[in-house]
C-alpha positions in Angstrom: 153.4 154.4 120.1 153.1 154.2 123.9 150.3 156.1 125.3 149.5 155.5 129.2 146.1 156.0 130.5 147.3 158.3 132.9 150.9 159.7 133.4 152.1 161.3 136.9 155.8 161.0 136.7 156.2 163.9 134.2 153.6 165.8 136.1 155.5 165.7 139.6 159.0 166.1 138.0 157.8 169.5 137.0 157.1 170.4 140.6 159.1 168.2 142.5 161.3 170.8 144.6 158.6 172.7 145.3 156.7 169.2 146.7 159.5 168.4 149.1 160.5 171.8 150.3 156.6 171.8 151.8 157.3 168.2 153.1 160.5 168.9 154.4 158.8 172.2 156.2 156.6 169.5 157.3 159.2 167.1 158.7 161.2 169.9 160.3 158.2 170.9 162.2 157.3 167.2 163.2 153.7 168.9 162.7 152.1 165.5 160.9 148.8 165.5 162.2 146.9 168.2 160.9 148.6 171.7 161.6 148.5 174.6 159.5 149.2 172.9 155.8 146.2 171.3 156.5 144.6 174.0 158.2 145.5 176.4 154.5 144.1 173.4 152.4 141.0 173.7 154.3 140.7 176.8 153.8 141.9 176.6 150.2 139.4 173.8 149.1 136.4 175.5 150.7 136.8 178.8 149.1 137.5 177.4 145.5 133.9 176.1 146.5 132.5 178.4 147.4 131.7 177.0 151.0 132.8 178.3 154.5 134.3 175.8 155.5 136.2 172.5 154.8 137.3 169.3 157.1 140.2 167.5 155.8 139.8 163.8 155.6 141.8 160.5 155.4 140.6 159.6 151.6 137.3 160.2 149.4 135.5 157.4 151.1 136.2 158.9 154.5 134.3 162.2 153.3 131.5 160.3 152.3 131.8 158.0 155.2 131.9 161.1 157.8 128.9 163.1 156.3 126.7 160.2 156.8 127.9 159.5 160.1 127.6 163.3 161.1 124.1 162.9 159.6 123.1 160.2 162.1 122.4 158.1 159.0 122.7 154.4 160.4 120.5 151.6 160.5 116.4 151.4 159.1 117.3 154.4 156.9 117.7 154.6 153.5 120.4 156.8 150.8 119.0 157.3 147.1 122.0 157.1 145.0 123.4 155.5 141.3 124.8 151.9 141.6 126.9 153.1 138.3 129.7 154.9 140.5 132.7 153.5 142.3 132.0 151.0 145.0 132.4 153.5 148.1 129.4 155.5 147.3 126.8 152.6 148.1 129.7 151.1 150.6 129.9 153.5 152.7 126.0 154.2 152.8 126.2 150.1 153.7 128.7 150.8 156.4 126.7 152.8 158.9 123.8 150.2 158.4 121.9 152.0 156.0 120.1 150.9 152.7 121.5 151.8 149.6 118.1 152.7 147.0 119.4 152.7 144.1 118.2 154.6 140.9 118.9 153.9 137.2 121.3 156.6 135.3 120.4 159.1 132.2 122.2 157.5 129.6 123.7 161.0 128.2 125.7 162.0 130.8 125.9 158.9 133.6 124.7 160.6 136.3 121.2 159.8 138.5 118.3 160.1 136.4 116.4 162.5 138.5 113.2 161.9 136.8 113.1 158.6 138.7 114.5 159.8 142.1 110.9 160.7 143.9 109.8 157.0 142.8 112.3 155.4 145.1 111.6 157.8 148.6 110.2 156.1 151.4 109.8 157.0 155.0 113.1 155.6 155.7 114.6 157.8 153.0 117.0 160.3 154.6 119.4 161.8 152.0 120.3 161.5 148.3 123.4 160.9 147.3 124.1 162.4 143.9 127.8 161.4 141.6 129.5 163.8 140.1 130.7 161.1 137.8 133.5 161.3 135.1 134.1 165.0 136.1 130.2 166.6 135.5 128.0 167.4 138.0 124.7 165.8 138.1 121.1 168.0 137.5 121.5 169.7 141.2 118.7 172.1 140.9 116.1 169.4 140.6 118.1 167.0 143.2 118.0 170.2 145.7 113.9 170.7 144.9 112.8 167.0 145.6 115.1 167.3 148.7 113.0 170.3 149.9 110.1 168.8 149.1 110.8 165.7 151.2 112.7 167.5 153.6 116.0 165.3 152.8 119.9 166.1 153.0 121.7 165.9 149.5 125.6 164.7 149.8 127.4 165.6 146.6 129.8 162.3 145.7 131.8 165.2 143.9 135.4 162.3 143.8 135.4 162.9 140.4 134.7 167.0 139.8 136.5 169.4 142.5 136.2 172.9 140.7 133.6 171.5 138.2 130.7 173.4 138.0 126.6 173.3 137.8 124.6 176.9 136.6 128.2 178.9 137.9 128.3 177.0 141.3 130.9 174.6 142.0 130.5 171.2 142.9 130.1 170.4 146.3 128.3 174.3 147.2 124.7 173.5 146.5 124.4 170.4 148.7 124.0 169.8 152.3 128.0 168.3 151.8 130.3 167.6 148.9 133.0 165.2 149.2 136.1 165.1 147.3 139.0 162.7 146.7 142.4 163.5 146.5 143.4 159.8 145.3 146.4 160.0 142.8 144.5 159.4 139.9 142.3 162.5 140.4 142.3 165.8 138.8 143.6 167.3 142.3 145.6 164.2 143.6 147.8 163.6 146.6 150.9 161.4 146.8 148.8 158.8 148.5 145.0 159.1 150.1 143.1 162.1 151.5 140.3 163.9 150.7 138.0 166.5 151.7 134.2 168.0 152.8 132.6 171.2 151.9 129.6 172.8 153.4 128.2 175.5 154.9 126.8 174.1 157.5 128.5 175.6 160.5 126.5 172.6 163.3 127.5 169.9 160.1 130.8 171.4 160.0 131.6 170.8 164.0 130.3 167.4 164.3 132.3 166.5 160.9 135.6 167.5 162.5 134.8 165.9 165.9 134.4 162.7 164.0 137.3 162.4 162.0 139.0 162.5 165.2 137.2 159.2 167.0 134.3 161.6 167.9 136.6 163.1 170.5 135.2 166.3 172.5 138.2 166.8 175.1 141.6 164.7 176.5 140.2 160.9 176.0 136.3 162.5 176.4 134.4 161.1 173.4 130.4 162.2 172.6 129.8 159.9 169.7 131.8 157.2 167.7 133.6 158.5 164.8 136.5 157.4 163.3 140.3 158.2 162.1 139.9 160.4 159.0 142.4 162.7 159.8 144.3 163.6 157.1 148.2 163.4 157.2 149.7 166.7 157.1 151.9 165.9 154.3 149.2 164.9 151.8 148.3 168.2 152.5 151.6 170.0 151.9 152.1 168.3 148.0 148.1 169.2 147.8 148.8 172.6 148.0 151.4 173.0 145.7 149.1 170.9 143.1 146.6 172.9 143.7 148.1 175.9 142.0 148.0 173.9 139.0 144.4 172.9 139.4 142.6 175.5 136.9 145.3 174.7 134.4 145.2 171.1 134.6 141.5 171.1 133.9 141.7 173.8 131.0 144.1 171.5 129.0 141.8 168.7 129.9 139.2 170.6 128.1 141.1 171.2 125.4 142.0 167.7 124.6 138.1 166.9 125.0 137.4 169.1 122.5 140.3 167.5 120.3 139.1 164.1 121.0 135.7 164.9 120.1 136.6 167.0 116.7 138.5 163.8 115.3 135.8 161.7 116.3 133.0 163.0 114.6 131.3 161.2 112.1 132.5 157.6 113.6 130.8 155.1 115.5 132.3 156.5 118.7 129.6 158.4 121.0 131.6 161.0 122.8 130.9 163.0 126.1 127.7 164.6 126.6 128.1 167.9 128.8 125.0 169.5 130.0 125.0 173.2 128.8 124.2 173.8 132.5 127.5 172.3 133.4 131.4 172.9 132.8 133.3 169.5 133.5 136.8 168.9 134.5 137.1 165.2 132.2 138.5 163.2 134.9 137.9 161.2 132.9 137.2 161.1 129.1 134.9 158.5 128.6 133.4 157.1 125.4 130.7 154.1 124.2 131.7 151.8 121.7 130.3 148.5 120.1 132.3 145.3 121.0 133.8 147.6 123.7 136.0 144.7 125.1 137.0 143.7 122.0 138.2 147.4 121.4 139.5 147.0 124.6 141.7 144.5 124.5 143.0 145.8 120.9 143.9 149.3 122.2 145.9 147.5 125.3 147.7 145.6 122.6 148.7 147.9 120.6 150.1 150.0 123.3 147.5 152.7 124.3 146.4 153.0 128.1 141.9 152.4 128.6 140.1 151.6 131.6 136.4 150.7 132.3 134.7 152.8 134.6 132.4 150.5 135.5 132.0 146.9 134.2 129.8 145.6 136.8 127.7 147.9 138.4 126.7 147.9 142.4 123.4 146.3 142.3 125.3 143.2 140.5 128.1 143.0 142.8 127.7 139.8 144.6 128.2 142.0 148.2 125.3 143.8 147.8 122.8 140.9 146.4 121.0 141.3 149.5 119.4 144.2 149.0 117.4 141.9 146.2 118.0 143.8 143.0 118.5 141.6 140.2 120.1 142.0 136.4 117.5 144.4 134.2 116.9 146.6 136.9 118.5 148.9 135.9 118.8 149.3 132.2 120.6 151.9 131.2 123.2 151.4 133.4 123.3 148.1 132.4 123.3 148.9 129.1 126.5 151.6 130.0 128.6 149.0 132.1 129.3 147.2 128.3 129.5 149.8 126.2 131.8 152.7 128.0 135.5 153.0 127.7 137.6 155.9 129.1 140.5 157.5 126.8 144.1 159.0 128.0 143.1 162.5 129.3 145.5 163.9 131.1 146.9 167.3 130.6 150.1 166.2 129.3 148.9 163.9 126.4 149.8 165.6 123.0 147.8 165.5 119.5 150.0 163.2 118.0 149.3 161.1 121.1 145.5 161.2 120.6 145.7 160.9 117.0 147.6 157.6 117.4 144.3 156.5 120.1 141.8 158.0 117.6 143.2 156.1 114.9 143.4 152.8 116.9 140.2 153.0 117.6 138.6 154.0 114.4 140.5 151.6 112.5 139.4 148.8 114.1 135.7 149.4 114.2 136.6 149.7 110.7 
């Protein structure tokens, strides 16, 4: 049996019409630069939020990339964040001139060990950059009371989790910022790159869209230097079709979580741990193994879809060795780059289809 690690064709084939008549409204127009599809997903996204107001944005990284630069975050300060997260969390921080800090993850759920956050503050520190990872939403109420207490600004790295939710908010609401991606891959994904910034910030929210736009104020007039993050207008139009199909996408998601974990109990597999606080969206389902590569490699060959999110994490990665971190560091993150291993999720996958994976899996740890 064939079982991809994600599958998208079936997905759009479903909705296909309805995709290109909203790009072929877009076309006809000739509106390609923002507009009003992008205008509605704005104020789509920000109200499944909970936020007043959204700024689309060329991709995920862009978000994160603005925020900061909206922030004035730039060069002598300092971000708190995970180094176990996709590279554009710390490279972006990196980009403006700033200082990554990175602090070591709770091995239950993945996310920033807040109990080790206030260690790392300094007087350059000027935000913390919490991940959302794997589709749950980090511990926000104590992120948000050492950000008080230091008078910092929290950016919500929500990529992973739009609509996924902390004590009944939703990610990206609690936060100075969230930032979403709408990369194919995601639970909300484009037909190509965009993404997106909440807040409810209304002075955050003016800067943020006067630097997507090259920090442009008037005709060729520009107050600061921002960048092009616009988002295309018909990333926007297949966005809102998709996201229609949002709530459903991460229901079935749930469900096959709860499936997954049912016919995993009682193995050596060590399933998702979900905060009772929380309600994730499993972009990603992902497990810990022993011999994880060698499970790996088996499931590959025999036909089912894995991936490793993330085998080497940031304060290894030979770009960043000068911030002077070094191997053990970081322990448990360490310890979760060789043991995790994420499982075909998506909404379409059937039982039959995650019995065969189960099966693979169980068999060969024997």
């Amino acid at each position: 049996m064939q079982v991809p690690v994600l599958e998208l064709k079936e997905q759009y084939a479903g909705m296909k019409d309805e995709i290109l008549a909203q790009i072929n409204e877009v076309l006809d127009a000739q509106w390609v630069i923002g507009g009003p599809k992008v205008e509605e997903l704005e104020k789509q996204i920000a109200e499944l939020s909970e936020c007043k107001y959204g700024v689309g944005v060329s991709s995920g990284t862009d978000a994160i990339l603005n925020v900061l630069m909206s922030l004035d975050i730039g060069a002598g300060d300092e971000v708190i964040t995970t180094p176990f997260t996709f590279f554009a969390t710390a490279g972006c921080i990196a980009r403006t001139g700033a200082k990554p800090a990175f602090v070591d993850i709770d091995p239950k759920t993945f996310n920033i060990d807040v109990t080790k956050i206030e260690a790392a503050i300094t007087d350059k520190t000027k935000a913390i950059m919490p991940v959302h990872l794997y589709g749950q939403m980090a511990d926000m109420d104590s992120i948000m009371k050492i950000a008080g207490t230091y008078g910092l600004a929290v950016i919500e790295d929500a990529a992973q989790s739009i609509s996924s939710s902390y004590k009944n908010k939703p990610a990206g609401s609690i936060g100075t910022a969230g930032c979403f991606s709408f990369y194919p891959s995601k639970n909300l994904g484009g037909i190509g790159d965009g993404g997106m910034v909440v807040t409810n910030d209304e002075k955050l929210y003016n800067r943020l869209k006067v630097m997507r736009n090259h920090g442009q104020t008037g005709a060729y007039e520009h107050q600061y230097i921002g960048g092009n993050f616009r988002l295309d207008a018909i990333q926007a139009a297949a966005l809102l079709v998709k996201l229609g199909h949002l709530k459903g996408w991460s229901d079935a998601r749930r469900k096959n979580a709860a499936y997954y974990n049912k016919k995993f109990a009682d193995t050596a597999v060590v399933t998702p741990f979900i905060n009772d606080d929380c309600v994730s969206i499993y972009n990603q389902y992902v497990v810990r193994v022993p011999n994880r590569d060698d499970v790996f490699d088996h499931l590959r060959n025999n036909g089912v879809g894995c991936m490793i999110y993330y085998p080497l994490p940031l304060h290894m990665q030979e770009c960043f060795a000068y911030l002077g971190y070094k191997e053990g560091d970081f322990p448990e993150t360490e310890k979760a780059a060789k043991e995790v291993l994420a499982l075909p999720i998506y909404p379409e996958v059937t039982n039959d289809m995650q019995d065969y994976v189960v099966k693979s899996i169980v068999d060969f740890l024997g």
